[in-house]
FIDRENKOL-647832 format. One record per residue (C-alpha): x, y, z; residue in three letters. Coordinates in nm, 2 decimals. Layout:
# FIDRENKOL-647832
+--------+--------+--------+-----+
:      X :      Y :      Z : res :
+--------+--------+--------+-----+
:      X :      Y :      Z : ALA :
...
+--------+--------+--------+-----+
//
This chain:
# FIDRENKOL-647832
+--------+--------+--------+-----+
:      X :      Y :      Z : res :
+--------+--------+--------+-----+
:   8.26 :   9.97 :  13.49 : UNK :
:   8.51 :  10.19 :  13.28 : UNK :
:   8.51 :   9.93 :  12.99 : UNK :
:   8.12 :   9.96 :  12.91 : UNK :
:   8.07 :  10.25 :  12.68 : UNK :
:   7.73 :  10.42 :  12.55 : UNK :
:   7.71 :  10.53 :  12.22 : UNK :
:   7.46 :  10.72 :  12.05 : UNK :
:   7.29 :  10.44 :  11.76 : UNK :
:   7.30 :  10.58 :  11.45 : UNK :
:   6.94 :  10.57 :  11.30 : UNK :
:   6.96 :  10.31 :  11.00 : UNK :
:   6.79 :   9.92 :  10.93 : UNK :
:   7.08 :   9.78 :  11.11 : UNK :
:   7.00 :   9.89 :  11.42 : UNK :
:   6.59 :   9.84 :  11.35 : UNK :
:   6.74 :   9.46 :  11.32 : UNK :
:   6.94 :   9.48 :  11.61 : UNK :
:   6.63 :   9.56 :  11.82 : UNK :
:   6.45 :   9.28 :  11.73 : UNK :
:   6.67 :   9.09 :  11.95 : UNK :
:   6.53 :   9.23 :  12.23 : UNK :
:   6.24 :   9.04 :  12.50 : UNK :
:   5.98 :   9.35 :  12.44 : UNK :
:   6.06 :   9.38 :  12.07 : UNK :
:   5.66 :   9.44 :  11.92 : UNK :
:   5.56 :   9.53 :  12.30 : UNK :
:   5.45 :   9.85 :  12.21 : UNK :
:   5.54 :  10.08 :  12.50 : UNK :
:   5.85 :   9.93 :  12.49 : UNK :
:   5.95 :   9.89 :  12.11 : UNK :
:   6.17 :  10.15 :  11.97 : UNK :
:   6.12 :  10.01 :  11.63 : UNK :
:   5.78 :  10.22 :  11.54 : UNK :
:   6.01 :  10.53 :  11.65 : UNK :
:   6.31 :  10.45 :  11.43 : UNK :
:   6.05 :  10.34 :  11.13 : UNK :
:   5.88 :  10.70 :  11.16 : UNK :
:   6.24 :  10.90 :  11.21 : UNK :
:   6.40 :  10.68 :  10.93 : UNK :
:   6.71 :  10.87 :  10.77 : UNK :
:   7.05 :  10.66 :  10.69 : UNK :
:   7.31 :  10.74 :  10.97 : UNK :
:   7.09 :  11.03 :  11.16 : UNK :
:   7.37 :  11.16 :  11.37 : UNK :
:   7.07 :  11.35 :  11.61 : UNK :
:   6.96 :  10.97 :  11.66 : UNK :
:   6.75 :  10.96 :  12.03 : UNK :
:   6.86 :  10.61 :  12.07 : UNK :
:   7.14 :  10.55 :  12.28 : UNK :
:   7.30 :  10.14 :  12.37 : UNK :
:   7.58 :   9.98 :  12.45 : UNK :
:   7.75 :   9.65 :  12.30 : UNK :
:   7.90 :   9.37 :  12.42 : UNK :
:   8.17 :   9.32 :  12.11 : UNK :
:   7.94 :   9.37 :  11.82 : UNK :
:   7.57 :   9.23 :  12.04 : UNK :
:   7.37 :   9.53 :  12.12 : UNK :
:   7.31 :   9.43 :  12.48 : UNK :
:   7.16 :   9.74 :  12.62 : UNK :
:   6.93 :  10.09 :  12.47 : UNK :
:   6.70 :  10.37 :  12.58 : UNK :
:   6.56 :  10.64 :  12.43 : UNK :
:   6.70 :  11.05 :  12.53 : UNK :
:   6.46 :  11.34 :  12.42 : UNK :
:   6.49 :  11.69 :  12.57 : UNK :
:   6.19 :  11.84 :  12.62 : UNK :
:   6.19 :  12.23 :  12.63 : UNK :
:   6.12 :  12.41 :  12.95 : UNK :
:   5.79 :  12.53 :  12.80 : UNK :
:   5.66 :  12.16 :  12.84 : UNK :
:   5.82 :  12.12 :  13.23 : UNK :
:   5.54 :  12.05 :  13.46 : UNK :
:   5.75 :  11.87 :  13.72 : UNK :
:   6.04 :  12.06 :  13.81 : UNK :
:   6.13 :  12.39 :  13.99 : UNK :
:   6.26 :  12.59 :  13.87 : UNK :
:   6.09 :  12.45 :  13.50 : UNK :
:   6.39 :  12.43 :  13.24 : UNK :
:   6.47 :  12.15 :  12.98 : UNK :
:   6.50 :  11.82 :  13.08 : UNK :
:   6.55 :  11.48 :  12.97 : UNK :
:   6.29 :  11.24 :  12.94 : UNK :
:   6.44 :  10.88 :  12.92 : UNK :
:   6.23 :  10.60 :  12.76 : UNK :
:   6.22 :  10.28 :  12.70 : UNK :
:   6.50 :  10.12 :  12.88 : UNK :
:   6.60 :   9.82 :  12.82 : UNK :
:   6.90 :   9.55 :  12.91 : UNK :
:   6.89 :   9.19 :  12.74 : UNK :
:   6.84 :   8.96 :  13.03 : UNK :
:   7.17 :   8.77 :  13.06 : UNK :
:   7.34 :   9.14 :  13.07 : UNK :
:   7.12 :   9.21 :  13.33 : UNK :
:   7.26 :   9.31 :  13.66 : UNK :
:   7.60 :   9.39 :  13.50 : UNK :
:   7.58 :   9.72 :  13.54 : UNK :
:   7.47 :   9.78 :  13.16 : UNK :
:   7.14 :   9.97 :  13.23 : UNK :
:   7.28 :  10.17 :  13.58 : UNK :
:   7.60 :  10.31 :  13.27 : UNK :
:   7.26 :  10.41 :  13.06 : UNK :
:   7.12 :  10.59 :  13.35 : UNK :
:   7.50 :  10.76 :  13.44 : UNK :
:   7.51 :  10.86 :  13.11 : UNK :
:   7.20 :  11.04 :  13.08 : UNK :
:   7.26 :  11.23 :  13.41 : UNK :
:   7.59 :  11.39 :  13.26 : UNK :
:   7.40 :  11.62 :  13.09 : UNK :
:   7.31 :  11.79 :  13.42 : UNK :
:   6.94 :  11.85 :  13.35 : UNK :
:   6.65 :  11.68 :  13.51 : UNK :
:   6.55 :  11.33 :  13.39 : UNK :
:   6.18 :  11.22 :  13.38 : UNK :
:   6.09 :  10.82 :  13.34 : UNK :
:   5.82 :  10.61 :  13.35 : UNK :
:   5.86 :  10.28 :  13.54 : UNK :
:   5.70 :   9.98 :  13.40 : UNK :
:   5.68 :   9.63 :  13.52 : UNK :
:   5.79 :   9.72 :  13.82 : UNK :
:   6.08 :   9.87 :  13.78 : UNK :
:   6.04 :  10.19 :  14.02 : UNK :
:   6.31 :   9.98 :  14.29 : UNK :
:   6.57 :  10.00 :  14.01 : UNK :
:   6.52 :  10.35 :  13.98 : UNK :
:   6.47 :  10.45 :  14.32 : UNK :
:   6.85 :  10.27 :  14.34 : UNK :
:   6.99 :  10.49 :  14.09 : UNK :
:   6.89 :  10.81 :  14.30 : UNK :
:   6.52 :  10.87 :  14.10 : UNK :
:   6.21 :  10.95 :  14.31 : UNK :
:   5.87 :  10.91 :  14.22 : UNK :
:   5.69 :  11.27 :  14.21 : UNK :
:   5.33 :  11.31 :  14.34 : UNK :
:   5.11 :  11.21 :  14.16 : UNK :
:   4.88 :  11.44 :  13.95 : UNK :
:   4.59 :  11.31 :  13.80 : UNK :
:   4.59 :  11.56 :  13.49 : UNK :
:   4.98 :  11.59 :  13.41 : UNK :
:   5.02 :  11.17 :  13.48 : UNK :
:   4.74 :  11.05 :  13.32 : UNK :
:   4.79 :  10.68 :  13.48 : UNK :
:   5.17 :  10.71 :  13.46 : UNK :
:   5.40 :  10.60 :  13.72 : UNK :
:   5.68 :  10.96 :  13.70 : UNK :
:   6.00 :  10.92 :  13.81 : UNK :
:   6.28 :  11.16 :  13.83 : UNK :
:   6.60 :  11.27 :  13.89 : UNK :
:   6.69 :  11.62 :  14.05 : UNK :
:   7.02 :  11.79 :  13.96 : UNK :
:   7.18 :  12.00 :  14.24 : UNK :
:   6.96 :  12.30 :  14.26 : UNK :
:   6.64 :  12.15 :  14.11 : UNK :
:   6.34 :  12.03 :  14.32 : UNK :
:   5.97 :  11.88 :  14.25 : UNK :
:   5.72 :  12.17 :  14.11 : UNK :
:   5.45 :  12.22 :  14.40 : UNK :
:   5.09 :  12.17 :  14.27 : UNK :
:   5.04 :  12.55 :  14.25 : UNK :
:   5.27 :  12.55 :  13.96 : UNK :
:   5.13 :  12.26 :  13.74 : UNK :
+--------+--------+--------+-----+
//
């Protein structure tokens, strides 16, 4: 899949149109548009947003925020890590391998990745090498955590939450 490329989306209306194009566009756990409306500055080169085209389509986007290690509650040891929302794929992209170059490109950073699967998604993730952590009633609050461990870097035990 050399040929499909990520790029980070630069933070402007045009890409606030291009998301409308998207099947969860207005779902709110899924929408990126109330983000981009609130972080609003022409061309924001620190952009979160991250997709990939097919020729000039935005086909594919997710959301990338590091979270500093004073916020880790599922990792040891706790550090930074990546929290990747709101992944997404245009249905007749999907199963092209658009969402698993998101996921690749995320994990280059060599930190620890949190998600949330929705709709049940946790089989794709569990396919891309995630896990789903134990679940802890206070720290989850209903969510279904995934993650990804870099070499070195295992699940927190309960006496560390």
């Amino acid at each position: 899949m050399a040929h499909i490329q990520v790029k980070r989306l630069l933070v402007n209306y045009k890409t606030l149109e291009e998301f409308r194009a998207f099947r969860e566009y207005g779902a709110a756990e899924l929408s990126m548009k109330d983000d981009l409306n609130e972080s609003i500055i022409e061309n924001d080169s620190e952009s979160p947003f991250y997709g990939i085209y097919y020729g000039k389509k935005l086909v594919a986007r997710m959301s990338l925020y590091r979270i500093n290690a004073q916020f880790d509650r599922y990792f040891e040891p706790p550090q930074d890590f990546l929290e990747l929302w709101k992944l997404e794929v245009l249905p007749p992209y999907q199963g092209k391998g658009y969402g698993r170059a998101l996921v690749d490109f995320a994990k280059q950073f060599n930190l620890p990745i949190k998600t949330n699967a929705r709709q049940s998604t946790g089989e794709f993730w569990e396919k891309l090498g995630f896990e789903s952590v134990t679940y802890n009633e206070t720290r989850d609050r209903g969510e279904s955590p995934y993650v990804w461990f870099p070499n070195g870097v295992q699940e927190q035990t309960a006496q560390t939450n």
